[in-house]
C-alpha positions in Angstrom: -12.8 5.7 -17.7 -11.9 2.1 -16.7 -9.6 2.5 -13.4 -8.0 -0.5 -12.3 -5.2 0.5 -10.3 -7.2 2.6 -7.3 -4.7 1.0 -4.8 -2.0 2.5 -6.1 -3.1 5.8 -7.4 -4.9 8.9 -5.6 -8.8 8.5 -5.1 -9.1 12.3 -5.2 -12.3 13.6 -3.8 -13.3 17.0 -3.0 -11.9 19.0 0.3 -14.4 21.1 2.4 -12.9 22.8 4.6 -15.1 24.2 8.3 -13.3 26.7 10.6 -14.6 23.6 13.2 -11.5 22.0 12.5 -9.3 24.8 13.8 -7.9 23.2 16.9 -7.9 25.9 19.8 -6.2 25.3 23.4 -8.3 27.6 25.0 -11.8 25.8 23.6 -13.2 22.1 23.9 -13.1 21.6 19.8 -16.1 19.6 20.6 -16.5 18.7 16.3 -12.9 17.3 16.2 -13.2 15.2 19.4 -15.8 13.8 18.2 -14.4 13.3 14.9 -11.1 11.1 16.6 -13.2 9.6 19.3 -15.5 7.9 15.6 -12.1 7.4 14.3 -10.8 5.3 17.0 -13.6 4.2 18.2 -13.9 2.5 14.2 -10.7 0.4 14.6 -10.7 -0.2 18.4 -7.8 2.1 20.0 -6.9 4.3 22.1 -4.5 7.1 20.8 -4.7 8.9 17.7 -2.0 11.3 16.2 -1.3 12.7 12.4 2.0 12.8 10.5 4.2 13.1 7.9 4.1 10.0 5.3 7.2 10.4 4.0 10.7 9.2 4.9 11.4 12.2 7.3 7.8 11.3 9.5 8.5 7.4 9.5 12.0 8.0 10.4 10.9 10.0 13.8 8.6 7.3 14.3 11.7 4.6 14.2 13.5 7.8 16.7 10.4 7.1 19.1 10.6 3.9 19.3 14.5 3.6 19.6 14.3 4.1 23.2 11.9 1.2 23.9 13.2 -1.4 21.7 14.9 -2.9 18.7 13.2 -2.4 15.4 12.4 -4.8 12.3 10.9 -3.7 8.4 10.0 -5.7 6.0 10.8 -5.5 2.1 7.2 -5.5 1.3 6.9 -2.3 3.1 5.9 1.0 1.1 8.8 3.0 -0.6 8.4 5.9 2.4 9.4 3.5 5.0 12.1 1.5 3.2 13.7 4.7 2.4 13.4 5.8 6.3 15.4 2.0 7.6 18.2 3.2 5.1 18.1 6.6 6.6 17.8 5.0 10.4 21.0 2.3 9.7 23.2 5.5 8.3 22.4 7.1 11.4 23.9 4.4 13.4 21.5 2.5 14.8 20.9 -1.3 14.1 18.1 -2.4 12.1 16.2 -5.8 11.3 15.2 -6.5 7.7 12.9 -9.1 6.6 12.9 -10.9 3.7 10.6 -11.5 0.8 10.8 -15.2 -0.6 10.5 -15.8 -4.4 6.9 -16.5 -3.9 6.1 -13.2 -2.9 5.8 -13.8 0.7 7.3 -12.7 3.7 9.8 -15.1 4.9 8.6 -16.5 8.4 11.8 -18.3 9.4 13.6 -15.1 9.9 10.7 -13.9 12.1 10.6 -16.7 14.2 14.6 -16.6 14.6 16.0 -12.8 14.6 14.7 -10.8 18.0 13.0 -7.3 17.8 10.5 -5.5 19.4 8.3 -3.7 17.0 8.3 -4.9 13.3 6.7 -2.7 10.6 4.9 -5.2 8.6 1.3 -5.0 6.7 -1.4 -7.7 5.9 -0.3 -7.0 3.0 3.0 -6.6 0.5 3.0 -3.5 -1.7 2.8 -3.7 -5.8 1.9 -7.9 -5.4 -1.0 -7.5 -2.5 -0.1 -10.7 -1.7 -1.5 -11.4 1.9 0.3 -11.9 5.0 -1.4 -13.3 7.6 -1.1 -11.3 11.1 -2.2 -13.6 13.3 0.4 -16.4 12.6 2.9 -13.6 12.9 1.5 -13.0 16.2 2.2 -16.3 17.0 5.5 -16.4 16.2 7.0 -13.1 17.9 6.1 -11.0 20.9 6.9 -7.7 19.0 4.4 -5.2 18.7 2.8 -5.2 15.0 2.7 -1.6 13.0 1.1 -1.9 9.8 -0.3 0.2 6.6 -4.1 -0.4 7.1 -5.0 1.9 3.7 -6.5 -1.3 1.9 -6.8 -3.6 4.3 -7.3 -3.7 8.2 -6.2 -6.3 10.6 -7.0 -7.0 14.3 -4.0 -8.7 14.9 -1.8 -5.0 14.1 -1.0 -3.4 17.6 -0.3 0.1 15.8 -2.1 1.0 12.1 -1.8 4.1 10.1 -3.5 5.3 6.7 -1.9 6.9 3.6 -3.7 10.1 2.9 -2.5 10.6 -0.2 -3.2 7.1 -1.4 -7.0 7.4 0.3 -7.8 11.0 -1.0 -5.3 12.4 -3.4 -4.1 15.3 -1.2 -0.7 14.8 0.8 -1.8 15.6 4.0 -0.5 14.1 7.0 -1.1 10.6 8.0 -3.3 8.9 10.8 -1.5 7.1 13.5 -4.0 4.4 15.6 -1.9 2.6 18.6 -2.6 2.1 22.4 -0.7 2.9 25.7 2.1 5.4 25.5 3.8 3.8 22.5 4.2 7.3 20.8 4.6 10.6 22.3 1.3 13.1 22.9 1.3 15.2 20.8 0.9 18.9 20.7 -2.4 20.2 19.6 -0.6 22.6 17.4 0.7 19.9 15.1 -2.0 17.6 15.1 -3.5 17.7 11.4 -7.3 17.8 11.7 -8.0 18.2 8.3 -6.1 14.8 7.7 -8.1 12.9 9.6 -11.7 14.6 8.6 -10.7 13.7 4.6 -8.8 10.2 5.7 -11.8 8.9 7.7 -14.2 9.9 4.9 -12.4 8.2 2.6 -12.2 5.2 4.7 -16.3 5.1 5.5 -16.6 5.4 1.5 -14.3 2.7 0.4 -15.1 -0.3 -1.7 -13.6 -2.7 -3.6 -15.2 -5.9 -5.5 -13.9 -9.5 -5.4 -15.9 -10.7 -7.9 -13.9 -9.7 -10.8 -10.4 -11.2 -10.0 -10.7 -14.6 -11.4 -12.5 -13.4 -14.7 -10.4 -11.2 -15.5 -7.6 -13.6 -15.2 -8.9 -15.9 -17.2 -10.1 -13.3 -20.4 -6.2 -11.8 -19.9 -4.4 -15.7 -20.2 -6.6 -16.1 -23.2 -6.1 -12.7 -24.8 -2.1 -13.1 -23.9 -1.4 -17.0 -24.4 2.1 -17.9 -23.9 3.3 -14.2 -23.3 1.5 -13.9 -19.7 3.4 -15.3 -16.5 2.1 -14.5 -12.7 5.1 -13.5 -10.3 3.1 -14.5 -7.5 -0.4 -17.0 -7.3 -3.3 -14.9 -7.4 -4.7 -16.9 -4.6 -2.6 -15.7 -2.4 -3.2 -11.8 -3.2 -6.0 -10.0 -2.1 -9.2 -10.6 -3.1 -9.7 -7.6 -5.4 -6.3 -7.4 -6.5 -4.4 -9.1 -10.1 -0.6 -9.1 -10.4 0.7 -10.5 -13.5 3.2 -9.6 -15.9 3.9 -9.8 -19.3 6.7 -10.6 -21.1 9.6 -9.0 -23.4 8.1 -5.1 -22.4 8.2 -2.6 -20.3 4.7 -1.9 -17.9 5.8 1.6 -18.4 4.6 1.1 -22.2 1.3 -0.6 -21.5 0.1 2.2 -19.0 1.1 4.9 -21.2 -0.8 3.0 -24.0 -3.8 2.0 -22.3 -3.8 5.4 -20.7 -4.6 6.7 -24.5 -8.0 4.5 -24.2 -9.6 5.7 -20.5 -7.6 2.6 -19.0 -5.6 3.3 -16.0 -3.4 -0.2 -14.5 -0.2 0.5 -12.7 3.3 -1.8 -12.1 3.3 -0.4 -8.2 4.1 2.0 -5.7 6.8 3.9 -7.5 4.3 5.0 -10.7 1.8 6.5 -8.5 4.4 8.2 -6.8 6.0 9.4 -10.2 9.4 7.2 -10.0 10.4 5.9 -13.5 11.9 2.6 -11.5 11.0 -0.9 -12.1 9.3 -2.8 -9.1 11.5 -2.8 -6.3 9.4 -5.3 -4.7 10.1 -7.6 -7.4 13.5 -7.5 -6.9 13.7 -8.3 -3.5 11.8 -11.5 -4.7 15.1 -12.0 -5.9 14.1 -11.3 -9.8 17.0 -9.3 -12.7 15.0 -5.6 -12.7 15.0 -6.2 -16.9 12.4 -8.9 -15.4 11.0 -6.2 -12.5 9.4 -4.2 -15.5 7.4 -6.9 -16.7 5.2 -6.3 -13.7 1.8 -5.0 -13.8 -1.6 -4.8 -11.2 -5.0 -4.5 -11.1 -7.6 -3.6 -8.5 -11.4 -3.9 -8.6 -13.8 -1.5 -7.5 -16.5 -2.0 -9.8 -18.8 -4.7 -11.4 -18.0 -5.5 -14.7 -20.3 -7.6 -17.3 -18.3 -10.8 -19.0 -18.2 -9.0 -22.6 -17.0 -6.0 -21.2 -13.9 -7.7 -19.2 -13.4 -9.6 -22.7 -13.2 -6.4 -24.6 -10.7 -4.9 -22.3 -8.3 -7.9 -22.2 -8.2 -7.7 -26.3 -7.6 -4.4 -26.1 -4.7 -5.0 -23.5 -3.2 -7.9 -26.1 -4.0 -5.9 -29.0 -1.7 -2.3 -27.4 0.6 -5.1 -26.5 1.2 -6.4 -29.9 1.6 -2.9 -31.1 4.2 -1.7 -28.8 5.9 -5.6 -29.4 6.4 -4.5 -33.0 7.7 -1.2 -32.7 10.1 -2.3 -30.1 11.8 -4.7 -32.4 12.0 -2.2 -35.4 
């Protein structure tokens, strides 16, 4: 099996389950202390709680934070939180959006001009990976940083948390990482131990390989000619990451196809989460969605030799060519 889309879909690995884990108020739960303390210790803070990644546990995160302070989201955020602003505007309160440009990235002017004071924005855009640099953000807006640390970890982030379900394949709770009294404490009933044993594992065991990115870019142009374009420069994406697109089809048709042959590649969030929809992202980049569903993406996790990479772009241009053909019968 050839799995180039890790970032977007479930790296399932096995669960063990120890009765350690079973938080007590009458005990010390000496294993799980120790556990958080790694955890926290791993990314330098302070506090530690578990919840839901969904639209329901980001939405009582934005509930939290109402009382301290006006609120901004990026597009690029993941589906989950988008979905949770919506919910958080309906409700009444007042929301700050920020922009995606047409290159992909975020669009600084309106965080150097709007006032907030807590923005929920990763060093990173979901379905693109195209990087966005935390520290200049820093510098251009007091508001404390909150940001989707699953594939990539910044210092300049005042609050992280970690998709379980995109770490481990199981949709168990999420890990929260923030200092001072930004959150509430939470009750030692709710706190999801087994979330952060599997999350933190899958963390310590993660690995991804830059080598590959500009290879592969180079075997797909030649495979594809004329019929490949790049939304956004590849420079600009993460280092183990390859967006591209391709034209006149739908990436629904390649992933299927490739599927057939061991060869997993996704076009973003919404097909690992099992939505038939083109890239949202894409759209927001100001893009037609006919165009959105041109969008594809690759990660790297492994080492792969020149005639290897080769064969898989032929095979890419070959299933492409098929599908071309049928589509216009």
């Amino acid at each position: 099996m050839t799995k180039l889309n890790t970032l977007q879909y479930p790296n399932v690995q096995n669960m063990h389950i120890s009765s350690d884990l079973s938080l007590s108020i009458l005990e010390n739960n000496e294993v799980f202390e120790k556990l958080k303390k790694e955890f926290k210790s791993k990314y330098s803070f302070n506090n530690l709680n578990t919840f839901s990644n969904s639209k329901d546990g980001f939405l009582g995160l934005f509930l939290q934070l109402s009382k301290k302070g006006k609120i901004a989201v990026s597009h690029g955020e993941s589906y989950s939180i988008i979905e949770a602003a919506k919910t958080y505007e309906a409700l009444g309160f007042e929301l700050v959006w920020i922009d995606l440009q047409k290159d992909g990235k975020i669009n600084l002017k309106q965080i150097e001009t709007l006032e907030f004071d807590f923005i929920f924005i990763s060093s990173y855009i979901m379905d693109t990976f195209v990087k966005t640099n935390l520290e200049e953000i820093k510098q251009k807006t007091n508001a404390k940083i909150i940001s989707n640390a699953s594939a990539d970890f910044s210092i300049f982030s005042d609050v992280v948390y970690f998709d379980s379900y995109k770490l481990t394949g199981f949709a168990l709770s999420s890990v929260l990482l923030f200092d001072d009294e930004l959150f509430e404490e939470q009750v030692i009933g709710f706190v999801d131990t087994l979330a952060v044993k599997v999350i933190f594992e899958a963390l310590n065991n993660q690995k991804f390989e830059s080598s590959q990115k500009e290879l592969f870019k180079e075997k797909l142009i030649n495979a594809f000619d004329d019929n490949i374009y790049f939304f956004v420069d590849s420079n600009d994406t993460l280092d183990f990451t390859l967006h591209f697109a391709l034209k006149n089809i739908k990436a629904r048709e390649m992933i299927r196809t490739l599927a057939l042959n061991s060869i997993h590649i996704t076009n973003g969030e919404g097909c690992s989460l099992g939505l038939s929809k083109p890239s949202r992202i894409i759209q927001n980049m100001g893009y037609e969605e006919i165009i959105s569903r041109n969008a594809l993406s690759l990660t790297f996790t492994e080492i792969y030799e020149e005639e290897q990479i080769e064969k898989i772009a032929k095979l890419f241009a070959k299933k492409y060519k098929q599908i071309r053909v049928l589509n216009e019968q």
